[in-house]
NUDO-532079 format. One line per 8 residues: number of its first residue (from 1); their letters; for each residue x, y, z of N, C-alpha, C. Coordinates in steps of 0.1 Angstrom, whole numbers, plus 2048, in hexadecimal, padded with zeros to 3 digits. Each point is the difference from the previous one (the first is absolute). Layout:
NUM) a) X:Y:Z:X:Y:Z:X:Y:Z | ...
This chain:
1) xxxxxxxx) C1C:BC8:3CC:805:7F2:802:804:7FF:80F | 7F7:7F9:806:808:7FC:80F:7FE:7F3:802 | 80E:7FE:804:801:7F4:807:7FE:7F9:80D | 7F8:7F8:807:7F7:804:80C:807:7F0:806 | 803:801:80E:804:7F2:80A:7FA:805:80E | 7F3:7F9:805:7FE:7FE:80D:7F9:80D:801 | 7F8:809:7FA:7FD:80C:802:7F3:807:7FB | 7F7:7F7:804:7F5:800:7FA:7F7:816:803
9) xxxxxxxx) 803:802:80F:7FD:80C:805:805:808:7FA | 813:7FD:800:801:80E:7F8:7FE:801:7F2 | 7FE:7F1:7F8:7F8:7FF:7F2:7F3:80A:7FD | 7FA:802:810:7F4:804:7FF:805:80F:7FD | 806:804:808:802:80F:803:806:806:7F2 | 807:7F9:7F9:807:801:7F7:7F6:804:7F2 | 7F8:7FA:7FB:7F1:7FB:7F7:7F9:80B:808 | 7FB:803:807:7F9:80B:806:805:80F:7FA
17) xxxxxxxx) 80D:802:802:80C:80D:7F8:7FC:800:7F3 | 805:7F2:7FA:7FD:804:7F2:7F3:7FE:7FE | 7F4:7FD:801:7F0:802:7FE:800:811:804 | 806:80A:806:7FD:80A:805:808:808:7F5 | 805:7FB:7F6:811:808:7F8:7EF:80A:7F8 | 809:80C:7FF:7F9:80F:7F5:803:7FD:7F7 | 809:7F7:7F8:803:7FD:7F1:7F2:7F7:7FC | 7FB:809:7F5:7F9:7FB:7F6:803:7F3:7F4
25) xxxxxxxx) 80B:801:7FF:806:7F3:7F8:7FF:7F6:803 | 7FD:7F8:7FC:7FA:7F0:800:810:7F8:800 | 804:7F8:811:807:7FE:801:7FE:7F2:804 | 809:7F2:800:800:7F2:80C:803:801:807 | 7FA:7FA:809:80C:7F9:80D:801:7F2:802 | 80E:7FA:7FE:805:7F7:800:806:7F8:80C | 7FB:7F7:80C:803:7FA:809:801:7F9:802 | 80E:7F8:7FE:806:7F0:804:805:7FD:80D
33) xxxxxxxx) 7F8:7FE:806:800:7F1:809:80E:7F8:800 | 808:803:80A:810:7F8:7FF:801:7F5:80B | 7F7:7FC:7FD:802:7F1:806:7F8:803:80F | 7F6:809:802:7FB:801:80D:7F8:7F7:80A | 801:802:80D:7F4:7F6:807:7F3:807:804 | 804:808:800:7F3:80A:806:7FF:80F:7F0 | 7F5:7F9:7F5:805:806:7F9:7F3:80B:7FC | 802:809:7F7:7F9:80E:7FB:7F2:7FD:7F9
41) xxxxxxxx) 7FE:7F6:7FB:7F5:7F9:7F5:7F3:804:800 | 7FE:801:80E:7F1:803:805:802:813:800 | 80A:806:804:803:80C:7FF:7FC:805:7F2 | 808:7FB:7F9:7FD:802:7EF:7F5:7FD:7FB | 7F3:7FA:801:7F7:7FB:7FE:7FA:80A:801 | 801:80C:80D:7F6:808:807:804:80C:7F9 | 80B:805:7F8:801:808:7F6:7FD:7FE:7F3 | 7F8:7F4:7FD:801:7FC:7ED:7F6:80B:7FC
49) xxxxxxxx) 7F8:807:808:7F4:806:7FB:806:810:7FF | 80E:802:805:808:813:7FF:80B:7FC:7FA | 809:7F5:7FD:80C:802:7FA:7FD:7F6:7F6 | 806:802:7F4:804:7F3:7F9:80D:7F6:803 | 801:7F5:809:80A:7FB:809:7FF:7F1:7FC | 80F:7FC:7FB:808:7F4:7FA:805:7F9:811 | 7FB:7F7:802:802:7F5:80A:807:7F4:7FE | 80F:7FD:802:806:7F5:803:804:7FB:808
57) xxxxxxxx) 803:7F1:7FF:802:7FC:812:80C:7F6:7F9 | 80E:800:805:806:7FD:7FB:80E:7FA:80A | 807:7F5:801:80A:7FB:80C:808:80B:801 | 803:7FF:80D:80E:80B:801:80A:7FF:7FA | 803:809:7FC:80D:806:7F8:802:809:806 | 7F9:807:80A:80B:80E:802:7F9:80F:7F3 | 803:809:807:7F9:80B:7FF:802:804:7EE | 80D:7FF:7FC:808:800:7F6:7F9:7F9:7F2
65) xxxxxxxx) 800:7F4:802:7FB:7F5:7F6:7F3:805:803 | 7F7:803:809:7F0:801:801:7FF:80E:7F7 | 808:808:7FF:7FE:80C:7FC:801:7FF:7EB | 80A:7F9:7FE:806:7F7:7F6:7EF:7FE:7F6 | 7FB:7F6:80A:7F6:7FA:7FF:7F6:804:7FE | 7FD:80A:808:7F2:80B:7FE:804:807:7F5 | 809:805:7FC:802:809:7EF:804:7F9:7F6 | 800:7F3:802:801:7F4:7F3:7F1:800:7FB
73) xxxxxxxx) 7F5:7FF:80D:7F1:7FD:7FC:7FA:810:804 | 808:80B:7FF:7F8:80D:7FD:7F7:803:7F8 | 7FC:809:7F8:7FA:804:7F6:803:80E:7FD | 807:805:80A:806:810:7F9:80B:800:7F8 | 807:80D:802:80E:7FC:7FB:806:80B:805 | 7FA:804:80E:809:806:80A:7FF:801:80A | 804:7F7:80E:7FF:7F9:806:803:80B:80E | 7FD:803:809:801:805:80D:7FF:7F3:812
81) xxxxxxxx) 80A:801:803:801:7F3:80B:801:80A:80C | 7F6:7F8:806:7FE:806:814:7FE:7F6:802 | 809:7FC:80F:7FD:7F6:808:7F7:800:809 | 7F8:7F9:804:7F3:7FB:809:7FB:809:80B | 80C:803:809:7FD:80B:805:806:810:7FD | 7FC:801:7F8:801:80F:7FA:7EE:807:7FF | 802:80A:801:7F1:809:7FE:802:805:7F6 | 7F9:807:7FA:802:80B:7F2:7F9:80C:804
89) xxxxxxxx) 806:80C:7FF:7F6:80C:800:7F4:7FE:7F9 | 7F7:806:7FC:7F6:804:7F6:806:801:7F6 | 809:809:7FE:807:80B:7F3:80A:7F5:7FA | 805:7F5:806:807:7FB:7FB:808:7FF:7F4 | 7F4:7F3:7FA:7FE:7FC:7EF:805:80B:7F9 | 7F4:80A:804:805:810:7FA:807:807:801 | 809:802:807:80B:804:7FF:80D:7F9:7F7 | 802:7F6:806:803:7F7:7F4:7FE:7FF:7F2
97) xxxxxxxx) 7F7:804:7F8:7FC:7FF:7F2:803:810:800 | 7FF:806:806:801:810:7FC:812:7FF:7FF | 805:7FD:806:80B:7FB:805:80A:800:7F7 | 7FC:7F0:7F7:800:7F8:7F4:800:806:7F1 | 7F4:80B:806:7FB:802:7F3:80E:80D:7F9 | 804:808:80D:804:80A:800:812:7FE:7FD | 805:7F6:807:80B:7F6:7FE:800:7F6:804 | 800:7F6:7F5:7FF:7F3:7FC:80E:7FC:808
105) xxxxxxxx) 7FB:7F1:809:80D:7F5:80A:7FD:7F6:7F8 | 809:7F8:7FC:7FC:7F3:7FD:801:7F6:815 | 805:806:804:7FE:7FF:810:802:80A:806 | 7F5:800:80D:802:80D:808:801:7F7:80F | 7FE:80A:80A:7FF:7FC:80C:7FD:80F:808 | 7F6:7FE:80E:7FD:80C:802:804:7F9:80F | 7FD:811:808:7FF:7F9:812:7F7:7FC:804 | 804:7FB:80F:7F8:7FB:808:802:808:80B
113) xxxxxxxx) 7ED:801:80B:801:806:80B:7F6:7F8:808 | 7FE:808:80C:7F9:7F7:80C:7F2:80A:7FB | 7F3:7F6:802:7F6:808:7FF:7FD:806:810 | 7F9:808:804:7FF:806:80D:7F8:7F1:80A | 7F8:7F8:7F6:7F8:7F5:809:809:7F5:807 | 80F:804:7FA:807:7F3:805:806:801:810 | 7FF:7F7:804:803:7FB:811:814:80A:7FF | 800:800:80C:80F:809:800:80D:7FA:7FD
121) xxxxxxxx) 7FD:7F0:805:80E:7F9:7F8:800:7FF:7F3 | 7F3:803:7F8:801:7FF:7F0:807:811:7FE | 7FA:807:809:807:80F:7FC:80A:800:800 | 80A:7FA:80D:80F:803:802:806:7F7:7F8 | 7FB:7F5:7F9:805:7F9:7FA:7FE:807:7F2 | 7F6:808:7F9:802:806:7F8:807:80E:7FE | 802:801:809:80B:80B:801:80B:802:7FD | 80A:7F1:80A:80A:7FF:7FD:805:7F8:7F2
129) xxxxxxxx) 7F3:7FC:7F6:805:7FC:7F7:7FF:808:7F4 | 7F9:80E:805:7FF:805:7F3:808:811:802 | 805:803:80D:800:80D:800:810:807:7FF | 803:808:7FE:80B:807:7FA:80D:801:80C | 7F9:7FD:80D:80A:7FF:808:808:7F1:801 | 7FB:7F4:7F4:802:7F3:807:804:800:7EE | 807:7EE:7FF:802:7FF:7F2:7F5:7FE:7FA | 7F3:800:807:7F6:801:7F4:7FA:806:7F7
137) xxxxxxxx) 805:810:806:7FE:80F:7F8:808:7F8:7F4 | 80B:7FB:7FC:802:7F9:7F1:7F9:803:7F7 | 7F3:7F3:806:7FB:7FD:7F8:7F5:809:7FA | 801:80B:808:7F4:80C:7F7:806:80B:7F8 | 810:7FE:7FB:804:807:7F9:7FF:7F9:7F1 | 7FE:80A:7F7:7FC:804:7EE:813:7FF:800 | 804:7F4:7FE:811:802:7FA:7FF:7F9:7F2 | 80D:7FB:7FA:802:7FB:7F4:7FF:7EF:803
145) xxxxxxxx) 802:7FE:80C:801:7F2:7FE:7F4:7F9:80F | 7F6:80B:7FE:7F4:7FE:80C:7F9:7EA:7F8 | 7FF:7FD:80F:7FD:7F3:7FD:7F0:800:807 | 7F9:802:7FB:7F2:7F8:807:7FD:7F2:808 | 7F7:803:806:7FF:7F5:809:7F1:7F9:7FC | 7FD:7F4:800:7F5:7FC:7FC:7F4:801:805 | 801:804:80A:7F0:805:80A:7FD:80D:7F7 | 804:806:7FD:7FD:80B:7F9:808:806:7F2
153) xxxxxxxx) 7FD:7F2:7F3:805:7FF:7F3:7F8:802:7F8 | 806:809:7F4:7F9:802:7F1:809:7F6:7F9 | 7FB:7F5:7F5:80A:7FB:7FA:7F9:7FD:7F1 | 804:804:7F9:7FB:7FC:7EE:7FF:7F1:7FA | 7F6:7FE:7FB:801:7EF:7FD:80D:7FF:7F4 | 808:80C:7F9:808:7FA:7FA:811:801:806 | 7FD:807:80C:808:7FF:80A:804:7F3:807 | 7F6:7FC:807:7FE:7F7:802:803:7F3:7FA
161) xxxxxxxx) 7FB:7FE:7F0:802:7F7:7F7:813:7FE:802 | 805:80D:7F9:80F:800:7FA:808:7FF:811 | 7F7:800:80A:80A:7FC:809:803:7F4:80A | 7EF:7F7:7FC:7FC:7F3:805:7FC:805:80B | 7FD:80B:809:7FA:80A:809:80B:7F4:80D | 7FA:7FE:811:804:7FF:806:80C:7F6:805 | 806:7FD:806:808:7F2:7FF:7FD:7FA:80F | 809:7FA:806:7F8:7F6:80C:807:804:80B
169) xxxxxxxx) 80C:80E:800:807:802:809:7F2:807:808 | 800:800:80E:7F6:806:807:804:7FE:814 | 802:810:804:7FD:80C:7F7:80C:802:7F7 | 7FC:80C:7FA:808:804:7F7:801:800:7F1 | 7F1:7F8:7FF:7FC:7FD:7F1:7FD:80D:7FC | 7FB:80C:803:802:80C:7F5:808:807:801 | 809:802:809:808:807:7FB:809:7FA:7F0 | 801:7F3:805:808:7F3:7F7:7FA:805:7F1
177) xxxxxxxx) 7F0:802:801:7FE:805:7F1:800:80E:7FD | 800:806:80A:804:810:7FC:80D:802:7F8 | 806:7F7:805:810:801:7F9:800:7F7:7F4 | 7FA:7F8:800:7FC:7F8:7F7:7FD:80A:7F0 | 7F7:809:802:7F5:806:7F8:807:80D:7F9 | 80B:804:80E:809:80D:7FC:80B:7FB:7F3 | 806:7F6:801:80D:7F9:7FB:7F5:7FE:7F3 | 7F3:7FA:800:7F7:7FE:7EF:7FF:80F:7FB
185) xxxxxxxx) 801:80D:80B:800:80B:7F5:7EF:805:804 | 7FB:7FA:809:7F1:803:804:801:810:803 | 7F8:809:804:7FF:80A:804:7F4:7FB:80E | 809:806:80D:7FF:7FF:80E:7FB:80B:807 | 7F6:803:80A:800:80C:803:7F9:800:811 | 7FA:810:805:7FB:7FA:80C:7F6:808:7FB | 7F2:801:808:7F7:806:7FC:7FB:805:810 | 805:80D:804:7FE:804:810:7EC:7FD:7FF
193) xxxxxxxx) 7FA:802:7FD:7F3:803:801:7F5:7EF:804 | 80B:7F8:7F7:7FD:7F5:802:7FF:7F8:80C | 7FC:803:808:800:801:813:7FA:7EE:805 | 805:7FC:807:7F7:7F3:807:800:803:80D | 7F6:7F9:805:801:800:80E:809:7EE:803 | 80A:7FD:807:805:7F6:800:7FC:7F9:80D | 7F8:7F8:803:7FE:7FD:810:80B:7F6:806 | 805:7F9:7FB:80A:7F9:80C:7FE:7FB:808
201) xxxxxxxx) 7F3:7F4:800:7FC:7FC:80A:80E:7F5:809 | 808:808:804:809:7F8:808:804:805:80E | 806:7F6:809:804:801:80F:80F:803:800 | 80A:805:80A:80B:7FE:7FD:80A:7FB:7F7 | 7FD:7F2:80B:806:7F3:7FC:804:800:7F2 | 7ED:801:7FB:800:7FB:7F3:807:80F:7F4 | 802:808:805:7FF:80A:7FC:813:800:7FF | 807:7F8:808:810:805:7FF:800:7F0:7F6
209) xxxxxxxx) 7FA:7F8:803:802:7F2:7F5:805:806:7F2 | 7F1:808:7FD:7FB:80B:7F0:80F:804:7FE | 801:809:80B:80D:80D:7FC:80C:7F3:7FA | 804:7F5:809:80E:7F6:802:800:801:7F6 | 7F6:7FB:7FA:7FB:7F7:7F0:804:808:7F8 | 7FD:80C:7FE:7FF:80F:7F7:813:7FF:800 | 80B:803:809:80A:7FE:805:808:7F8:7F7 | 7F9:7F3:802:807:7F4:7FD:7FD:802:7F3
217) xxxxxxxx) 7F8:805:7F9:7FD:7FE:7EF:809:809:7FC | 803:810:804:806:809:7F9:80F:7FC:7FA | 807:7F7:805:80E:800:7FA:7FB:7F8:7F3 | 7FB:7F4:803:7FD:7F8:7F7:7FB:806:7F2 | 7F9:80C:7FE:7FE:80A:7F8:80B:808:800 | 80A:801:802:80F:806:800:806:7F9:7F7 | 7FE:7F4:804:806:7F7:7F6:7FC:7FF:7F4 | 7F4:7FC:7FE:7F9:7FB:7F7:804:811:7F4
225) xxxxxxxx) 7FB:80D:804:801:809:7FD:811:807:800 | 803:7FF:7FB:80C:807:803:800:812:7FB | 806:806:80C:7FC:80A:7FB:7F5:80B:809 | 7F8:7F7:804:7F5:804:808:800:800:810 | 809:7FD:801:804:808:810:7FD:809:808 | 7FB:808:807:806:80A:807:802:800:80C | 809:80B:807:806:801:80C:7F8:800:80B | 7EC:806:7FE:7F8:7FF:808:7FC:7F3:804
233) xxxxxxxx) 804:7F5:7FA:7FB:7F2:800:807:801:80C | 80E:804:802:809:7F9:80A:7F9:805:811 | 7F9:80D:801:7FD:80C:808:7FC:7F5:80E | 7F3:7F5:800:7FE:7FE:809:808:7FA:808 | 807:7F1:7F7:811:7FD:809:809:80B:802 | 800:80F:7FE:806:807:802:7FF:806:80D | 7F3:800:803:7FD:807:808:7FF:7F2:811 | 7FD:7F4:7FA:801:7F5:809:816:805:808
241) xxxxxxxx) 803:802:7F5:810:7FF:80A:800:810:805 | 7F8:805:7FA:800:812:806:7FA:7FA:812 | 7F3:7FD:800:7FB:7FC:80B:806:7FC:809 | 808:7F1:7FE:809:7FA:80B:80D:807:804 | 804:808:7F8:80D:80C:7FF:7FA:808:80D | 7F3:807:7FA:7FA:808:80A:7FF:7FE:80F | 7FB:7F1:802:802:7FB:80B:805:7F9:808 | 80C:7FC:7FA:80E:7FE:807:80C:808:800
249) xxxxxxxx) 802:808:7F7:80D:80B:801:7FC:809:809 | 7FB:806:809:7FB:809:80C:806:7F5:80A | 7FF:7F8:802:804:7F6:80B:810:7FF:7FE | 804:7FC:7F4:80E:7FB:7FE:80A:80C:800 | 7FA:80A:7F9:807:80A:803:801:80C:80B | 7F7:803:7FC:7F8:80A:812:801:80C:801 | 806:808:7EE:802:80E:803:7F2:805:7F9 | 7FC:809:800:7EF:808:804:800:803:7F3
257) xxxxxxxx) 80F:800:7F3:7F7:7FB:7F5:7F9:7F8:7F9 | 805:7F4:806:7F9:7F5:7FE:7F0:7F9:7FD | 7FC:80C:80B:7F2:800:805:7FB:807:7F6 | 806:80C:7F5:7F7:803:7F6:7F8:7F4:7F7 | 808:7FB:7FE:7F9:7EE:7FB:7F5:7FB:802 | 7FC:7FB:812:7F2:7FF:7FF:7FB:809:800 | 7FE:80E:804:7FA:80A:801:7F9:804:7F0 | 80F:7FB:7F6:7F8:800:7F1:7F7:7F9:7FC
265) xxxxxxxx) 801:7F3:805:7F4:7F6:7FB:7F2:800:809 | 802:80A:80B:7F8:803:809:7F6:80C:7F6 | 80C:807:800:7F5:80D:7F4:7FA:7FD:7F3 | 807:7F6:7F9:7FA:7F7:7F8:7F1:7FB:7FF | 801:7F6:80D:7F3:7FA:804:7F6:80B:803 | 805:809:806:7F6:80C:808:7F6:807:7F3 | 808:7FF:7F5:7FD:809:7F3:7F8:7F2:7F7 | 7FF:7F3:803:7F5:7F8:7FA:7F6:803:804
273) xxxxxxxx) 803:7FF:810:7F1:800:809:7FB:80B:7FD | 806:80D:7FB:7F9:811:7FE:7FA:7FB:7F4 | 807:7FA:7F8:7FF:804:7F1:7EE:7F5:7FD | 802:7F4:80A:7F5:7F4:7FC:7F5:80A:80A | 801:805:80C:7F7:804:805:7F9:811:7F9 | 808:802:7F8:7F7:810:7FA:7F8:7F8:7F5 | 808:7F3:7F2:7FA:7FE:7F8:7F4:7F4:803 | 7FC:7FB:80A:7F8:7F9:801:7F3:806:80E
281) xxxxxxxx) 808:809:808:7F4:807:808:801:7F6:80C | 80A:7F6:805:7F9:7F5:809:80E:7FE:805 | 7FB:803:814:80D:7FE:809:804:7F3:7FF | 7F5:7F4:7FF:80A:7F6:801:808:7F9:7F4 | 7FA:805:7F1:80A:800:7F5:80C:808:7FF | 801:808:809:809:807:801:80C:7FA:806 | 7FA:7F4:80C:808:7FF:80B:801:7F3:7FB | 7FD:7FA:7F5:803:7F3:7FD:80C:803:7F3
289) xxxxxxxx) 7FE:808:7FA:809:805:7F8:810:800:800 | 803:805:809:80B:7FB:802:807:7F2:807 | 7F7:7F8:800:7FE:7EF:803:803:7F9:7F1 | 7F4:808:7F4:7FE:7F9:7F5:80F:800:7FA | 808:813:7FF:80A:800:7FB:80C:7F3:801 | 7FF:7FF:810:80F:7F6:808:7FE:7F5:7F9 | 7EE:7F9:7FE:801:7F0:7FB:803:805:7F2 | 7FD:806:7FA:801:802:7F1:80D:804:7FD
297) xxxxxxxx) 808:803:806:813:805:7FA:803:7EF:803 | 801:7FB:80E:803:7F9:807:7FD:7EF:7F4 | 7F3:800:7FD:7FD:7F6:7F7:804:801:7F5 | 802:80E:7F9:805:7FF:7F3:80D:7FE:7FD | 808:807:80B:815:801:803:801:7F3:801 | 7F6:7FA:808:805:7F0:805:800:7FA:7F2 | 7F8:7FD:7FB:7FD:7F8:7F4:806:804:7F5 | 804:812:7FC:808:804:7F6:80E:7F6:805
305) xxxxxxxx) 803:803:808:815:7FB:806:7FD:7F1:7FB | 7F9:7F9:80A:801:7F3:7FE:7FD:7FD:7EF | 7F7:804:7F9:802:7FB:7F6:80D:804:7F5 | 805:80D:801:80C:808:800:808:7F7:800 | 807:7FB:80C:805:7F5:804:803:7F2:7F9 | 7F2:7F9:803:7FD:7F6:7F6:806:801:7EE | 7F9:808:7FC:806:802:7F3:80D:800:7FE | 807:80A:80A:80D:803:7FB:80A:7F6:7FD
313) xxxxxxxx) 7F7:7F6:80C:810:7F4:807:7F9:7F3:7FC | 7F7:801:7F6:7FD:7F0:7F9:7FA:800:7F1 | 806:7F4:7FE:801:800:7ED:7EE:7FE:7FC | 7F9:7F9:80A:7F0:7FE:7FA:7FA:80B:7FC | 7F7:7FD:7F8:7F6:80A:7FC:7F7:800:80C | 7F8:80F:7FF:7FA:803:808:7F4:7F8:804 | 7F9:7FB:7F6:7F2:7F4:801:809:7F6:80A | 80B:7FE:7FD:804:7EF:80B:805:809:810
321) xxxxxxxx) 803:809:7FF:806:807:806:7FA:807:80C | 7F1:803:7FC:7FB:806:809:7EB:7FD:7F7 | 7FF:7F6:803:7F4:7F8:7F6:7F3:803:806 | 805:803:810:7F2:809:803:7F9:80B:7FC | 80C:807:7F9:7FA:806:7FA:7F8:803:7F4 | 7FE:7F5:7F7:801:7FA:7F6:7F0:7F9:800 | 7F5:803:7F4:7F8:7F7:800:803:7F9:7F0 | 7F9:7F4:803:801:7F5:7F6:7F0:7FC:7F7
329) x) 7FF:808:7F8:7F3:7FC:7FE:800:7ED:7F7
């Protein structure tokens, strides 16, 4: 099931992965159209002859309700969601059903990596979101309360059913059903083998927007969830007053311990750039790497506080509250 806005290329690239999958089993692919201008149609036409592929074109709603959508008019009854620009190995599918077969998820969720073809801001960008020195190592640990993310979801159609699957917060709509699915008693898991390639076709800019947004949704799932907290949510605003600490207490105070401070966030940064430049092979992912980290604490601390904030010190619900976040189908 993917849900596709404005992305007809990486539609392409995407349908090319799965036309290439080693699994023998007779599977769909399901692609709705969320209200696009420049949309996939003619893409999908040029695969009817390798995949069997379900085509909807449908107003925007937002990623959430599109996804909703596409497994209301499925035909399986266990449902796998990648976003538009995602690749799939070959081994995929298969791994997955081996997967499945061996222990049964009523939802899984696997990682994401940079494939070697991608440009170096997709590398450094995939770096700092997935690797063990940044809070995105998280998300590739096998715990009791692991949440999947929808670029890369297994979800059962009676999973689905008993939980009315996404809601309209966005982002943040799967974590929102991961917790959702744990509290129905679902069985949750990760499936390391389950690999995507994630491309991220984004610039900076657009790139600390993502993170703000990611930020601003987490408490709101604090709330909503009680219980589901944790202390790594807090790490990036943690590290935003570590930073300014760093580079103002050397000044204000002036004794030479001071200076171990920046020198730590100095060895910090030094150890992304090593760590993005051994796993991706490329000086200037390396050297952007510690760029991607700063917008990505920076966007997500900002947007955790302020919504933090928001919440704590006003009686509205979160839809009136903060409605950008929020789609309305």
């Amino acid at each position: 099931m993917v849900p596709v806005y404005n992305r007809p290329e990486e539609t392409r690239e995407l349908l090319e992965s799965l036309a290439s999958q080693t699994c023998r089993d007779p599977f769909e692919v399901v692609i709705v159209e969320d209200g696009s201008q420049k949309t996939s149609e003619a893409v999908v036409e040029a695969y009817r002859d390798r995949l069997t592929i379900s085509y909807y074109f449908k107003p925007n709603t937002g990623p959430g309700d599109s996804r909703n959508y596409g497994m209301q008019r499925a035909t399986g009854n266990y449902f796998i969601l990648v976003d538009s620009d995602c690749i799939l190995p070959p081994e995929y599918l298969q791994q997955v059903l081996e997967a499945l077969k061996k222990d049964y998820l009523d939802c899984f969720g696997g990682p994401d990596d940079a494939h070697p073809s991608f440009n170096a801001l997709q590398q450094s960008i995939s770096f700092t979101m997935t690797s063990v020195l940044t809070t995105g190592g998280i998300r590739g640990r096998k715990t009791s309360n692991f949440q999947p993310r929808s670029f890369n979801m297994g979800l059962s159609r009676e999973a689905f059913v008993e939980s009315q699957g996404f809601g309209n917060i966005h982002p943040g709509e799967d974590p929102d059903l991961s917790l959702r699915l744990l509290k129905l008693g679902y069985q949750l898991g990760y499936i390391p083998n389950a690999r995507v390639y994630h491309k991220r076709r984004i610039d900076f800019r657009s790139f600390f927007r993502q993170v703000y947004k990611f930020g601003m949704a987490r408490p709101i799932l604090n709330r909503w969830h009680p219980g589901s907290a944790r202390l790594v949510y807090w790490l990036p605003s943690l590290f935003l007053v570590f930073l300014l600490t760093a580079a103002v207490l050397p000044w204000l105070w002036g004794d030479k311990i001071a200076w171990l401070l920046p020198i730590g966030v100095g060895g910090y940064l030094l150890a992304v750039l090593i760590g993005s430049g051994i796993k991706s092979g490329s000086i200037k992912a390396a050297l952007l790497a510690p760029v991607a980290l700063l917008v990505q604490f920076t966007g997500y601390g900002l947007g955790f506080l302020k919504s933090t904030f928001l919440l704590t010190f006003s009686n509205k619900e979160p839809e009136k509250l903060l409605p950008k976040l929020f789609f309305h189908p």
